[in-house]
Structure formats: C-alpha cells, structure tokens
Backbone of each chain as nested JSON, in Angstrom:
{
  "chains": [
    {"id": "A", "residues": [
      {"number": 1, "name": "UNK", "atoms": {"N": [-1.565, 27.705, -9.521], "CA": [-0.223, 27.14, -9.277], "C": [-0.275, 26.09, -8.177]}},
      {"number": 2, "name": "UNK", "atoms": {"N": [0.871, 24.978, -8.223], "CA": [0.584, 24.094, -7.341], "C": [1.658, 24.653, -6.033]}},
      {"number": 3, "name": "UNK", "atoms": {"N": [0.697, 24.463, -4.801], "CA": [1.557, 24.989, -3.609], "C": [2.262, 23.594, -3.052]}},
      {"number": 4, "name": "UNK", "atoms": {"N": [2.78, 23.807, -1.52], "CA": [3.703, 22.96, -1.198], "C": [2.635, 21.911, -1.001]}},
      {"number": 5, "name": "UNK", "atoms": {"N": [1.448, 22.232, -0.09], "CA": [0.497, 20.822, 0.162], "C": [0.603, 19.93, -0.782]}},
      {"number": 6, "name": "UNK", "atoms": {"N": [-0.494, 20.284, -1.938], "CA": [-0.544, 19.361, -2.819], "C": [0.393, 18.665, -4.044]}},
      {"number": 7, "name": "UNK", "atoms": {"N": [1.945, 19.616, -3.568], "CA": [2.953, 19.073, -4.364], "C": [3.075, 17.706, -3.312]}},
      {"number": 8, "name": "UNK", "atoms": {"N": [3.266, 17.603, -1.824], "CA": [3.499, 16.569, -1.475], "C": [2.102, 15.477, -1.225]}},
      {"number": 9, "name": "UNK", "atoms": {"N": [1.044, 16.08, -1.905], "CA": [0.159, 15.31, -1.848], "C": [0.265, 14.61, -3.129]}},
      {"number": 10, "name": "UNK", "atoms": {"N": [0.791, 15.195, -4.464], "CA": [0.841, 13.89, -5.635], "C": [1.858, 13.453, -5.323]}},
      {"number": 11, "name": "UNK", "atoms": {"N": [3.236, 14.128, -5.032], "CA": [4.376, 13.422, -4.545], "C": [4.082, 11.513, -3.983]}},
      {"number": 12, "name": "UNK", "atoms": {"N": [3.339, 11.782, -2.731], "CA": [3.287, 10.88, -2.241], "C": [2.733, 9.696, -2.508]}},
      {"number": 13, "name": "UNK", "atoms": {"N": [1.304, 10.072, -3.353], "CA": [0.528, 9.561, -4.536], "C": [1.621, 8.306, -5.293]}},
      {"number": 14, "name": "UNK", "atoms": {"N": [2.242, 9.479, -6.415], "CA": [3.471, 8.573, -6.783], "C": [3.879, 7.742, -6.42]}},
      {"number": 15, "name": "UNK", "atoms": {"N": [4.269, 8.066, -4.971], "CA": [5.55, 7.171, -4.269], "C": [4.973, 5.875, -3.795]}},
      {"number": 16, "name": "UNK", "atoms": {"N": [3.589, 5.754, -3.164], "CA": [2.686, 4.863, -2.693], "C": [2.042, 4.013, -3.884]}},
      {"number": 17, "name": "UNK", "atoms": {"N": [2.064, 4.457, -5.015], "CA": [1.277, 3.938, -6.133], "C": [2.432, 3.044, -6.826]}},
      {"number": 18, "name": "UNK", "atoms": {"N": [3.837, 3.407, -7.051], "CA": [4.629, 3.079, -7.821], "C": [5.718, 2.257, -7.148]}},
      {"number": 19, "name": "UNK", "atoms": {"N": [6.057, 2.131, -5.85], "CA": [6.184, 1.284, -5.191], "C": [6.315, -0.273, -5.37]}},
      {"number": 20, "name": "UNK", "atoms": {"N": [4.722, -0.455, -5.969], "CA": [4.738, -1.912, -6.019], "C": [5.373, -2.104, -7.326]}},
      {"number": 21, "name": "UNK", "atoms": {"N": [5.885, -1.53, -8.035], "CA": [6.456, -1.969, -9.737], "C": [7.823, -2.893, -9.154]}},
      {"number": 22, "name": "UNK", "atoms": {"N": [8.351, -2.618, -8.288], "CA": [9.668, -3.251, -8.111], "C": [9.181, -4.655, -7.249]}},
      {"number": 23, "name": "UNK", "atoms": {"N": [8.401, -4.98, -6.76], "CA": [7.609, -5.34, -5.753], "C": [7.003, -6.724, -6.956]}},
      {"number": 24, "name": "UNK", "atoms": {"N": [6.28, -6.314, -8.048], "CA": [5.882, -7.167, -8.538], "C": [6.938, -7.387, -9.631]}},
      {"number": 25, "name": "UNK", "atoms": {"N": [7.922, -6.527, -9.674], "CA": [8.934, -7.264, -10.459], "C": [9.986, -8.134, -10.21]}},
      {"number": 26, "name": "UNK", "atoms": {"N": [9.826, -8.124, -9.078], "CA": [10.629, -9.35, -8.016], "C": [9.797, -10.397, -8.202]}},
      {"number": 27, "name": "UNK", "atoms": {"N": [8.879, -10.214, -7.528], "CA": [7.809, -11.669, -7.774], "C": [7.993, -12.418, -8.931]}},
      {"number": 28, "name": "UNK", "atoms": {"N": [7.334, -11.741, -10.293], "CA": [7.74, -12.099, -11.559], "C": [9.002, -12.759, -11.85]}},
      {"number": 29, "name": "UNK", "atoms": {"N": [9.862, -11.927, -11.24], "CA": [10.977, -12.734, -11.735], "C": [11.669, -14.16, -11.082]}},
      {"number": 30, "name": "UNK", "atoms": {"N": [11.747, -13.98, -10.178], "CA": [12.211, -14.442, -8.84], "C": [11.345, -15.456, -8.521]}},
      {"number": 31, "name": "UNK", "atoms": {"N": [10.107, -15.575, -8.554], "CA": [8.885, -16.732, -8.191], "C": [9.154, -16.529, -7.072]}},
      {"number": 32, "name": "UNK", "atoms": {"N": [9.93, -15.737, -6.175], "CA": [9.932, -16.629, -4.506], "C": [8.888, -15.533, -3.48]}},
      {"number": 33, "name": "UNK", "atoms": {"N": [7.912, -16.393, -3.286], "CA": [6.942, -15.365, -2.893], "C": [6.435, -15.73, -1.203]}},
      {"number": 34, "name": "UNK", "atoms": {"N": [7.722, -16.597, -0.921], "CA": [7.526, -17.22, 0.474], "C": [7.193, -16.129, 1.719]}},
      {"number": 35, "name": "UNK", "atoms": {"N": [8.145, -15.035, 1.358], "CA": [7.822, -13.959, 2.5], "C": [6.71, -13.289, 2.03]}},
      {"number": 36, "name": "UNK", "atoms": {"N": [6.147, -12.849, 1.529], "CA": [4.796, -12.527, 1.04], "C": [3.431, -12.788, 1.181]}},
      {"number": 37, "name": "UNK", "atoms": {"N": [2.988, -11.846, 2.112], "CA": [1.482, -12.693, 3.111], "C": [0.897, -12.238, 2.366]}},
      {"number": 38, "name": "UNK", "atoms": {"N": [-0.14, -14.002, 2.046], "CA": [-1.196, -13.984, 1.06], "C": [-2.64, -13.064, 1.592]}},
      {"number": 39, "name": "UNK", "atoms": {"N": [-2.468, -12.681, 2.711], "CA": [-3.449, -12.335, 3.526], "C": [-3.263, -10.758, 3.374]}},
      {"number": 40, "name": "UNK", "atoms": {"N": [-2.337, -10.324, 3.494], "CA": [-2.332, -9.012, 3.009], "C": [-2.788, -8.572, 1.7]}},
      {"number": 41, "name": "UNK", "atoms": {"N": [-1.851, -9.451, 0.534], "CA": [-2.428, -9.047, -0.904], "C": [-3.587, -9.265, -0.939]}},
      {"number": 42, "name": "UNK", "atoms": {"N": [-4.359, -10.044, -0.088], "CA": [-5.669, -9.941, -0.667], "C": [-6.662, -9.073, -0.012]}},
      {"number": 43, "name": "UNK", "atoms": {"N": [-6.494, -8.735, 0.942], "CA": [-6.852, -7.536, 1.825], "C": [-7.133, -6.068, 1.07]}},
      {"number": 44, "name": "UNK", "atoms": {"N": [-5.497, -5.786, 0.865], "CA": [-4.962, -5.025, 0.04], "C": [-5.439, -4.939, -1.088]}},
      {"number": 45, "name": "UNK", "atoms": {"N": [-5.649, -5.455, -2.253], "CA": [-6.385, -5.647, -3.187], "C": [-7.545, -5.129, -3.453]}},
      {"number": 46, "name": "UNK", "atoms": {"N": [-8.45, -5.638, -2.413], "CA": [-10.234, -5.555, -2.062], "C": [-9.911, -4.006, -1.761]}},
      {"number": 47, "name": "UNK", "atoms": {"N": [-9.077, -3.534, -1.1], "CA": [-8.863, -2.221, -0.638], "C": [-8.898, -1.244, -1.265]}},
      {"number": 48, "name": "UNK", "atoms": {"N": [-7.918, -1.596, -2.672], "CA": [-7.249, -0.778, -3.9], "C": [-9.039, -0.573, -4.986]}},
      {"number": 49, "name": "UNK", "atoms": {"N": [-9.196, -2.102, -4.791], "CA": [-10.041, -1.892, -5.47], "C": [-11.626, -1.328, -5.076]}},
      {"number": 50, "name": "UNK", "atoms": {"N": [-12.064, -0.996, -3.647], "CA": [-12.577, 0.137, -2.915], "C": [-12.245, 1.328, -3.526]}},
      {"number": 51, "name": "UNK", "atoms": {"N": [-10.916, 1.966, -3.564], "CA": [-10.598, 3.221, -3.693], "C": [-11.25, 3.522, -5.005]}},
      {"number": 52, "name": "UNK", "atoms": {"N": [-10.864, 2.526, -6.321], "CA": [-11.21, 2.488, -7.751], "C": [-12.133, 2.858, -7.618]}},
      {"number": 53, "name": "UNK", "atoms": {"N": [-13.843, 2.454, -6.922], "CA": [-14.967, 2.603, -7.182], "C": [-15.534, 3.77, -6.639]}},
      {"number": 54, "name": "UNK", "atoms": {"N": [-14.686, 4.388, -5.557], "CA": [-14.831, 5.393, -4.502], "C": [-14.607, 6.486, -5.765]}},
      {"number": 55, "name": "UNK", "atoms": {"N": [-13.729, 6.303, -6.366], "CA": [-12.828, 7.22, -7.19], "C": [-13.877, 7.697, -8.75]}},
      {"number": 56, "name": "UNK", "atoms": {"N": [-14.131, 6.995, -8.758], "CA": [-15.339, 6.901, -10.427], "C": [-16.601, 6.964, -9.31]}},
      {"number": 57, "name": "UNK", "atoms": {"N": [-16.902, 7.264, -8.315], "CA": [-18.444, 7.301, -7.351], "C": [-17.86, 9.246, -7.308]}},
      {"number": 58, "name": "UNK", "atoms": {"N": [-16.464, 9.311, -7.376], "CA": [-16.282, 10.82, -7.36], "C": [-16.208, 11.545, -8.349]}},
      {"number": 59, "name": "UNK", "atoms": {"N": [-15.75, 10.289, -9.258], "CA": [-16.018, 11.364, -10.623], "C": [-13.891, 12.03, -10.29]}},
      {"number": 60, "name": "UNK", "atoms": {"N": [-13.115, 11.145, -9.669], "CA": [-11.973, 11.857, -9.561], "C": [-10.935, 11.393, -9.424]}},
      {"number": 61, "name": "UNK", "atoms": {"N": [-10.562, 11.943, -10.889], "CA": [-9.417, 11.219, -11.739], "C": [-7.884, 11.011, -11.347]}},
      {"number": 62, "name": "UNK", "atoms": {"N": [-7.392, 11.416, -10.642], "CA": [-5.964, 11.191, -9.504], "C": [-6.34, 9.774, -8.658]}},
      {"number": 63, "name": "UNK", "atoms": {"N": [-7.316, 9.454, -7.91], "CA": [-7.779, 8.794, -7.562], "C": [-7.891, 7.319, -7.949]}},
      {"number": 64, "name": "UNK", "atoms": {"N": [-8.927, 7.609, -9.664], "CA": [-9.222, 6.404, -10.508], "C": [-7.939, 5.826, -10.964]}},
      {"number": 65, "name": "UNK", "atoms": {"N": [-7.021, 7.006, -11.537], "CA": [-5.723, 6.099, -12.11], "C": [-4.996, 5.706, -11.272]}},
      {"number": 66, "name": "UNK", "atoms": {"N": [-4.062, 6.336, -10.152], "CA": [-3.572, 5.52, -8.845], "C": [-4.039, 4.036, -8.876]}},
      {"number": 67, "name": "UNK", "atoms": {"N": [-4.764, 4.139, -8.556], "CA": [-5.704, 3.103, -7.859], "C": [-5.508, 2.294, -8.716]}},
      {"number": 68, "name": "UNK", "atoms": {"N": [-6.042, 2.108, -10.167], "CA": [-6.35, 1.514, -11.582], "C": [-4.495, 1.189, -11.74]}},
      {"number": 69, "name": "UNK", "atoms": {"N": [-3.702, 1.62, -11.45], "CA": [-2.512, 1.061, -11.599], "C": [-1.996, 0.054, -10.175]}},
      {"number": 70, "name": "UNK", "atoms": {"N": [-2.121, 0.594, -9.305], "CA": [-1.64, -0.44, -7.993], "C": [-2.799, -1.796, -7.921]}},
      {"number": 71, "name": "UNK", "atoms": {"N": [-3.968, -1.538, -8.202], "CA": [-4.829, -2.586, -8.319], "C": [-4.117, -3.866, -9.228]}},
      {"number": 72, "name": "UNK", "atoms": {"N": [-3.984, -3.295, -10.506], "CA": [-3.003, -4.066, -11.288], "C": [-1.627, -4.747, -11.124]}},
      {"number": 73, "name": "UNK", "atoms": {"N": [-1.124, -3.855, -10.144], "CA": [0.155, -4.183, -9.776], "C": [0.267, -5.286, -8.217]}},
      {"number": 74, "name": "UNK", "atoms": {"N": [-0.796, -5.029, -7.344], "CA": [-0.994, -5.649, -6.399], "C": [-1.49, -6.977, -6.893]}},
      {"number": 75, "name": "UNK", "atoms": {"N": [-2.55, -6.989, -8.114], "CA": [-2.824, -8.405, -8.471], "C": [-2.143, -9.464, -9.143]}},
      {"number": 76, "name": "UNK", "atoms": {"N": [-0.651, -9.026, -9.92], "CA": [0.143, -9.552, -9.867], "C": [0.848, -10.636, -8.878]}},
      {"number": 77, "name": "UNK", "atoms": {"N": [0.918, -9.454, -7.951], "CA": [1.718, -10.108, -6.663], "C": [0.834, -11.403, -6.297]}},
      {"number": 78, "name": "UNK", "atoms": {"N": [-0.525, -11.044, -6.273], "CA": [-1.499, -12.038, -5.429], "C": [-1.5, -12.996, -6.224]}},
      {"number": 79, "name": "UNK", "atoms": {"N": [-1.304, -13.024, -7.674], "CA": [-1.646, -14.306, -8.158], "C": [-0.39, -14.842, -8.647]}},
      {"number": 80, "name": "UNK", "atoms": {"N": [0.653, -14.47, -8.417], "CA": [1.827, -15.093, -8.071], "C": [2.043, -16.215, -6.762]}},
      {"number": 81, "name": "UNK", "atoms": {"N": [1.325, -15.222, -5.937], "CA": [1.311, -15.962, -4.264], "C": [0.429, -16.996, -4.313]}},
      {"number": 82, "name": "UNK", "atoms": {"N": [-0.613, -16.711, -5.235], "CA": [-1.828, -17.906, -4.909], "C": [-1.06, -19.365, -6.288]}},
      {"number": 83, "name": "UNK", "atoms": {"N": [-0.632, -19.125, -6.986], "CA": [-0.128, -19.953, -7.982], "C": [1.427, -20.458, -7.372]}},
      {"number": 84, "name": "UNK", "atoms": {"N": [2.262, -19.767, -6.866], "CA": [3.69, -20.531, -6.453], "C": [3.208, -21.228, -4.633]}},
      {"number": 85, "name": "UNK", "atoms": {"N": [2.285, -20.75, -4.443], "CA": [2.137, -21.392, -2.825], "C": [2.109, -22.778, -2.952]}},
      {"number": 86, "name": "UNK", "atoms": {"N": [3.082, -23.686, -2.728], "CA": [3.204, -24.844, -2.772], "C": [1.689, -25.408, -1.671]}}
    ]},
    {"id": "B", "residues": [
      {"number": 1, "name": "UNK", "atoms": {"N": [-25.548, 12.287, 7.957], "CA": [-25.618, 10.778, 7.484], "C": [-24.335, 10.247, 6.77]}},
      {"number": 2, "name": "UNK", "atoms": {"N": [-24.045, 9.255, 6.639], "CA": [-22.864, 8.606, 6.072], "C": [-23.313, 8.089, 4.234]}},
      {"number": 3, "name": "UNK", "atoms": {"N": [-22.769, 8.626, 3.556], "CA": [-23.716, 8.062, 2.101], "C": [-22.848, 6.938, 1.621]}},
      {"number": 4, "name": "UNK", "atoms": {"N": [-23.162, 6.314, 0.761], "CA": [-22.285, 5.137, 0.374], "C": [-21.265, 5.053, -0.365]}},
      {"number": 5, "name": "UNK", "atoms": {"N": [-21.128, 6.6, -0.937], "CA": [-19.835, 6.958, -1.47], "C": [-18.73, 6.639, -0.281]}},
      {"number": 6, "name": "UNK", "atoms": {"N": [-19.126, 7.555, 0.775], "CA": [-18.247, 8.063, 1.948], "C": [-18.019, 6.763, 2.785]}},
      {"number": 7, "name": "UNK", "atoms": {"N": [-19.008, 5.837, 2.588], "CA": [-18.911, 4.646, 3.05], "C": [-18.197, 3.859, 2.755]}},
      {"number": 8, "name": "UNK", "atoms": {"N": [-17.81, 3.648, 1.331], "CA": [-17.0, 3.159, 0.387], "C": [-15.48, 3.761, 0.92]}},
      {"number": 9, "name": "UNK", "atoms": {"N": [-15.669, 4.961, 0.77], "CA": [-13.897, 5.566, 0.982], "C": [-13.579, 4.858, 2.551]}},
      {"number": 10, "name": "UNK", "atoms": {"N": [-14.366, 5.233, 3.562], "CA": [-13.86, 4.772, 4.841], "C": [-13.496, 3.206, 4.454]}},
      {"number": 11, "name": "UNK", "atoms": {"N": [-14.274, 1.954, 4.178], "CA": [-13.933, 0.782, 3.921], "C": [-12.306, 0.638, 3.011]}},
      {"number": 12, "name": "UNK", "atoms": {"N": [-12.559, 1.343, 2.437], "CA": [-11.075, 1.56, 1.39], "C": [-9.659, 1.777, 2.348]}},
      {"number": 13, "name": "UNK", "atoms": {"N": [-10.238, 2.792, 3.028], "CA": [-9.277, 3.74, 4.022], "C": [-8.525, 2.383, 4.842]}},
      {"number": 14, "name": "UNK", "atoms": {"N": [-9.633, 1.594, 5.644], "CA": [-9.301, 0.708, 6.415], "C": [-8.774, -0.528, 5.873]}},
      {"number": 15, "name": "UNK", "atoms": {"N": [-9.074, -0.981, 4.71], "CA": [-8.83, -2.274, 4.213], "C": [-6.962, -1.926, 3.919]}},
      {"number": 16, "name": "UNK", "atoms": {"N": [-6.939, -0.978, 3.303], "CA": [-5.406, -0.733, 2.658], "C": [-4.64, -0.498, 3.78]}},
      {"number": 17, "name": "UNK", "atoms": {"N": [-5.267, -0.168, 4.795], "CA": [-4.084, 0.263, 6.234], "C": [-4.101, -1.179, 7.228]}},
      {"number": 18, "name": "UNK", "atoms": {"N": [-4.688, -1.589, 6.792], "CA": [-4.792, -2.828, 8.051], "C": [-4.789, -4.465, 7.593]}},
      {"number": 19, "name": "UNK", "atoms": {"N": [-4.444, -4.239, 5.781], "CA": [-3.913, -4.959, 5.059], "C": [-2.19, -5.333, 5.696]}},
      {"number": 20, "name": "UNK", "atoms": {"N": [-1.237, -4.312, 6.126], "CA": [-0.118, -4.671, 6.169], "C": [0.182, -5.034, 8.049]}},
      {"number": 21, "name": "UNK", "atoms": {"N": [-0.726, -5.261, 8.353], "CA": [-1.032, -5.908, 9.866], "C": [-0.311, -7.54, 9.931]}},
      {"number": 22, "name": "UNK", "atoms": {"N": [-1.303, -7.889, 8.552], "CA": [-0.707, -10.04, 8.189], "C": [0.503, -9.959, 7.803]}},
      {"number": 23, "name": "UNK", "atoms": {"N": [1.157, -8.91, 7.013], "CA": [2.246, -9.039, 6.719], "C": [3.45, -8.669, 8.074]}},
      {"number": 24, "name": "UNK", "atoms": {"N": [2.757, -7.446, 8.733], "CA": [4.148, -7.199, 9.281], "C": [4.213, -8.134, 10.217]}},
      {"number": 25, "name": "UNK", "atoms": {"N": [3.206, -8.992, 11.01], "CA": [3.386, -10.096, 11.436], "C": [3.806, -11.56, 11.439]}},
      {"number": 26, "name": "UNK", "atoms": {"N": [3.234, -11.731, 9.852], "CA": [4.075, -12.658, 8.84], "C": [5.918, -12.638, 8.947]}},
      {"number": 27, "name": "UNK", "atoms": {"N": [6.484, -11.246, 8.558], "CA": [7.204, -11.4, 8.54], "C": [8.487, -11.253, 10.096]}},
      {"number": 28, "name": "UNK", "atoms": {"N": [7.566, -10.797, 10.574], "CA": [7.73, -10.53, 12.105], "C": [8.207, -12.523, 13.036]}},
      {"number": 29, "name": "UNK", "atoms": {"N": [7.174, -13.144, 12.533], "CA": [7.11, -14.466, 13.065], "C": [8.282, -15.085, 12.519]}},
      {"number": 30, "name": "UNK", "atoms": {"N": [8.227, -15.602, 10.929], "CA": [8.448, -16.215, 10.031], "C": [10.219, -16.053, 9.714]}},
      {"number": 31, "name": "UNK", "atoms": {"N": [10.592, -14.527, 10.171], "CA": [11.633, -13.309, 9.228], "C": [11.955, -14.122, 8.423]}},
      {"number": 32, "name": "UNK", "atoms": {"N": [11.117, -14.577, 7.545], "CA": [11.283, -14.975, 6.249], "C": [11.192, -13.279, 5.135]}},
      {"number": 33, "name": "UNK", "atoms": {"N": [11.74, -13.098, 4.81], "CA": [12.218, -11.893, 4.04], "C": [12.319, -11.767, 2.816]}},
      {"number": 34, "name": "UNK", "atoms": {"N": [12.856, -12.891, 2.086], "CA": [13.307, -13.323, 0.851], "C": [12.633, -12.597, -0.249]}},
      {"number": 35, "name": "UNK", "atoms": {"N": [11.612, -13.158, 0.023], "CA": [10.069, -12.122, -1.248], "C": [9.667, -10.933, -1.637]}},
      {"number": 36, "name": "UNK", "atoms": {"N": [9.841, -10.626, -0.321], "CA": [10.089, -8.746, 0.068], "C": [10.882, -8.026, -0.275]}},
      {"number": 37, "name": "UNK", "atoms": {"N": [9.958, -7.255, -1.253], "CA": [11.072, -6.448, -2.171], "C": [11.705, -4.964, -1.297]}},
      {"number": 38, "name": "UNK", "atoms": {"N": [12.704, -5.367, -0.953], "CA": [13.724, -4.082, -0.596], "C": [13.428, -2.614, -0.903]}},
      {"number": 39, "name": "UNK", "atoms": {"N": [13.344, -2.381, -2.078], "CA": [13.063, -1.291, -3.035], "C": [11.328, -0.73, -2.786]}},
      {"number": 40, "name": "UNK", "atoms": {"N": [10.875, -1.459, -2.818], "CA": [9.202, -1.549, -2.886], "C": [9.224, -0.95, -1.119]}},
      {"number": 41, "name": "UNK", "atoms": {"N": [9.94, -1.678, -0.286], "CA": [9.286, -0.763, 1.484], "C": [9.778, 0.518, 1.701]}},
      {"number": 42, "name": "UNK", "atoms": {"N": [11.154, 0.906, 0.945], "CA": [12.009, 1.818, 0.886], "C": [11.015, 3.034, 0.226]}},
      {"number": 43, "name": "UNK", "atoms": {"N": [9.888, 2.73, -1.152], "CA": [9.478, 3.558, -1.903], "C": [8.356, 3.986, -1.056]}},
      {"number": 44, "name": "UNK", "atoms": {"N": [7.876, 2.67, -0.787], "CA": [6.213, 2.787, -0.23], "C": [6.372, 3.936, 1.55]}},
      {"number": 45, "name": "UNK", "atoms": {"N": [7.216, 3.048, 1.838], "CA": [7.647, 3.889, 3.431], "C": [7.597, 5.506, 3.172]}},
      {"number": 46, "name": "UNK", "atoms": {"N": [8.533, 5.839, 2.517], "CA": [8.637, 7.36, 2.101], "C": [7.341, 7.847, 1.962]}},
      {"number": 47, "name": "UNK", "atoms": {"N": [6.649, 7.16, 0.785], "CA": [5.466, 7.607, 0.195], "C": [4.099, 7.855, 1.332]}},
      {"number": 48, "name": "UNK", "atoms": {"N": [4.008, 7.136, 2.027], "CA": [3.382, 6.946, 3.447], "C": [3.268, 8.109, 4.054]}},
      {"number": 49, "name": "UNK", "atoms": {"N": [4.861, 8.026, 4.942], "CA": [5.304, 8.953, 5.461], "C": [5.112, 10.507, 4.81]}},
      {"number": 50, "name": "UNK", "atoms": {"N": [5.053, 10.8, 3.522], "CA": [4.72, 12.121, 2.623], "C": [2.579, 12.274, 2.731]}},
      {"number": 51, "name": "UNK", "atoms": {"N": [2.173, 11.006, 2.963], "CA": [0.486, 11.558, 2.744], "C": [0.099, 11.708, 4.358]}},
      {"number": 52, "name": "UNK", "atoms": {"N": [1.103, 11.607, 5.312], "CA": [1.396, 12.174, 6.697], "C": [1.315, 13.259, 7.066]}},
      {"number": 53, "name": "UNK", "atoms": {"N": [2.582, 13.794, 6.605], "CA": [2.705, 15.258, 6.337], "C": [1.758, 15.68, 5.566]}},
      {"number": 54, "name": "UNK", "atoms": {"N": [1.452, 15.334, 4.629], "CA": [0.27, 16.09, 3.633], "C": [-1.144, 16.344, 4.716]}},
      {"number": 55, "name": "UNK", "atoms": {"N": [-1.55, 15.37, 5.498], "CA": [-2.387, 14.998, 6.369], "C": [-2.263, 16.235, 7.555]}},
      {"number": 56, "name": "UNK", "atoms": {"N": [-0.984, 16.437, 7.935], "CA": [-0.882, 16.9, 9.101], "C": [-0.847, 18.913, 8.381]}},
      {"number": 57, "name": "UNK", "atoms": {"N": [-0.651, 18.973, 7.354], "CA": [-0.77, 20.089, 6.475], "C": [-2.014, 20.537, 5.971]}},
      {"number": 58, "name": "UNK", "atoms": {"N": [-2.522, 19.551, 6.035], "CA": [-4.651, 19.632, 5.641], "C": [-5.223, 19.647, 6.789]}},
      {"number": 59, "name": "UNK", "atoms": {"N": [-4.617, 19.473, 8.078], "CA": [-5.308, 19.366, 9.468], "C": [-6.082, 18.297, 9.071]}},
      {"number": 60, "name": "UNK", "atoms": {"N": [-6.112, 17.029, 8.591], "CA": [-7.246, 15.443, 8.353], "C": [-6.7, 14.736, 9.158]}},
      {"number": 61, "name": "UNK", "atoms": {"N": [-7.274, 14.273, 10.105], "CA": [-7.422, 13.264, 10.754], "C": [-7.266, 11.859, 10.069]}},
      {"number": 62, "name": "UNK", "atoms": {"N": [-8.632, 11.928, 8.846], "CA": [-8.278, 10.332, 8.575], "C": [-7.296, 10.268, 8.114]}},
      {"number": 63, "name": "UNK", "atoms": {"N": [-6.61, 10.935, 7.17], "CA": [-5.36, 11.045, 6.528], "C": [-4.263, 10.878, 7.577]}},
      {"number": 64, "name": "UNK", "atoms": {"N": [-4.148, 11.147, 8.686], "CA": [-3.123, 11.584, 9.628], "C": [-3.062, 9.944, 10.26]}},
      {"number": 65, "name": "UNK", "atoms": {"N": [-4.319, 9.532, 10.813], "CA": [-4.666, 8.134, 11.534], "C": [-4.127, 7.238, 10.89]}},
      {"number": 66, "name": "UNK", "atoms": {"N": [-5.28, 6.79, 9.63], "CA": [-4.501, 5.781, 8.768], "C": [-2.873, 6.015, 8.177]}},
      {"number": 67, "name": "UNK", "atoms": {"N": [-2.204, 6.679, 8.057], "CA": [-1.022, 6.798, 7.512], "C": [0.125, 6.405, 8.495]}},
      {"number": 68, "name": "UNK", "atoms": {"N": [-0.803, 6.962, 9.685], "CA": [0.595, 6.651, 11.413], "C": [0.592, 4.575, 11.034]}},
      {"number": 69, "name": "UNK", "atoms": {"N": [-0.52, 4.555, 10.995], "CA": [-0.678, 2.838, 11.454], "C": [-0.066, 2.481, 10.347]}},
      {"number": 70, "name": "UNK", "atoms": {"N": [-0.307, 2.769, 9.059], "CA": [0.246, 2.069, 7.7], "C": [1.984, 2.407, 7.894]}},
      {"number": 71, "name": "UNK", "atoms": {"N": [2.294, 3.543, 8.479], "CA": [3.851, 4.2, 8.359], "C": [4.824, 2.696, 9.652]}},
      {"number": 72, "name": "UNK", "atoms": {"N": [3.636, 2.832, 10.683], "CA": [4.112, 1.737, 11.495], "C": [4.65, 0.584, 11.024]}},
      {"number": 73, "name": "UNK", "atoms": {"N": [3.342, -0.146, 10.614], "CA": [3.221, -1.166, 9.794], "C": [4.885, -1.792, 8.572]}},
      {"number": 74, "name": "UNK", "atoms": {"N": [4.729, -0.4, 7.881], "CA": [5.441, -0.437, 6.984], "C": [6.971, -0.494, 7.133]}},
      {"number": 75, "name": "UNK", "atoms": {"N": [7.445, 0.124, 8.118], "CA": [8.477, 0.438, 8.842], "C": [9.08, -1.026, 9.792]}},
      {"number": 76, "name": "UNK", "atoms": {"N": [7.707, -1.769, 10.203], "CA": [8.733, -3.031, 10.764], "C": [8.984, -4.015, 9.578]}},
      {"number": 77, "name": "UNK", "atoms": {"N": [7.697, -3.884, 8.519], "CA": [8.551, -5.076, 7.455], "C": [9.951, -4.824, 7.105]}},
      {"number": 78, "name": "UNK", "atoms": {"N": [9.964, -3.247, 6.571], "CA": [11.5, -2.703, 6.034], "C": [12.298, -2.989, 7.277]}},
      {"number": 79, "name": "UNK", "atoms": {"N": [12.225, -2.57, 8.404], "CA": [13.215, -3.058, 9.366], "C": [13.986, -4.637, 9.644]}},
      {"number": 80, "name": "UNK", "atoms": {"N": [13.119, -5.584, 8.992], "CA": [12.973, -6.576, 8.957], "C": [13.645, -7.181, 7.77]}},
      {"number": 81, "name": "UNK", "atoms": {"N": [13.353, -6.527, 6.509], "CA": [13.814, -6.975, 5.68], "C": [15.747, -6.455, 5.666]}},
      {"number": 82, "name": "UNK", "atoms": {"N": [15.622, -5.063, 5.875], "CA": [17.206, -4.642, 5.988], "C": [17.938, -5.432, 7.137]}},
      {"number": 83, "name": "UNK", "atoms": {"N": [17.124, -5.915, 8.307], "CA": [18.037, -6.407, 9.135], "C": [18.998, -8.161, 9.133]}},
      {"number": 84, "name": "UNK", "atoms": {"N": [17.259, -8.851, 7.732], "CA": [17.165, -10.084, 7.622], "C": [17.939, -10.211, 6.341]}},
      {"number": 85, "name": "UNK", "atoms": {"N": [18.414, -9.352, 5.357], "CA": [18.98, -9.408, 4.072], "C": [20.511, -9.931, 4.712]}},
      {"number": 86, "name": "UNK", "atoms": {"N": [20.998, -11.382, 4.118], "CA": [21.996, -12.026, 4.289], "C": [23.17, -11.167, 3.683]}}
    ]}
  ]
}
C-alpha cells in the first residue's frame, strides 16, 4: 500500500513535471517569451535531460517518464525563446 | 567512490536547481513578467515545496538542500509575477 511519504513523493512528481504544460502553452500561444530567461531553459533542459539518462542508468521508470515529459515540455519553451528572440 | 551513475544524478540535481537562479534574476532586474506563466509558478511552487516535505520525511539532505534553493528561487519569480500582473 502506498503510505503518506511516497503519496507526496508522486504527488509532487506530478506537480513539478506538469507544471510546465501551461508554461509552454502560453509560449505557444502567446509568442511573448520576453520574460523568459533563455539561460535558464537551457540550463534546465541539460538538467532534465541528466535526470533522463540517470533514470534509464537506473533502470527507473517514475524517473524516465517525468523527465521524458518535462524534457519535452521545457524544449518547447527553449525553442520558442531561441526562435522569437528578436 | 562516486560512480557515474551517482555522478550523473548529482549534475542533474544541480543543473535543475540552479537553472532558476538566471531567471529569478532576469525577472528580478527586468520585472518583465509578461512570458511567465502564472499557472506554471503557482503549480511548480507547490510541487517543490511537496519534494521538501517528502525530503524532510526521508530524512535526505539532497532532497531537502536542492528543493529549499529551487522553493526560493521559485517563490521570487511567482512573487514577481503576481505583484507585476497589470
């Protein structure tokens, strides 16, 4: 059975992973990506995509998909930022 | 010894927490806001704040460390953005 820990450990999972859907659905829509440091998404990114390899180096699957979705969702953002940056 | 799995996760650990350093400064300088999705600091903040507690419930350190700085982090963009929303 799942106890309280690891209920707020996927909880949070969720909340940190799914986050960026609204995030890159602004971007998308909106183009305005002026407040949006290019320096972070790409940081961020290299980061996400650390975890991915960390995650398949573990063989562990909470991990791989998280990751395998915000990676996706963060690279949105970035290549929004790198394409509307006047 | 440190193996390159574990090596990998620490690099991960740090890149994703110290990714929102350019931003909260970005938007800190700039309070350019506009881009910054509302919804997205509101989700992510929570979510943060939950692998905290999860952290402080596992007795982990790294979990506990990186999450204070990312919760920081995260907390002046949203402050920023709720205060800068016209």
């Amino acid at each position: 059975m799942l106890n309280m820990t690891d209920f707020i450990g996927y909880l949070s999972a969720f909340l940190t992973t799914f986050a960026f859907v609204p995030q890159a659905l602004h971007s998308w829509k909106t183009r305005d990506l002026s407040g949006v440091s290019l320096p972070m998404y790409s940081i961020f990114s290299l980061g996400v995509f650390g975890w991915l390899v960390y995650g398949v180096l573990m063989t562990c699957w909470p991990i791989i998909i998280a990751n395998s979705i915000t990676f996706i969702l963060a690279c949105v953002v970035l290549y929004l930022k790198i394409t509307h940056s006047n």
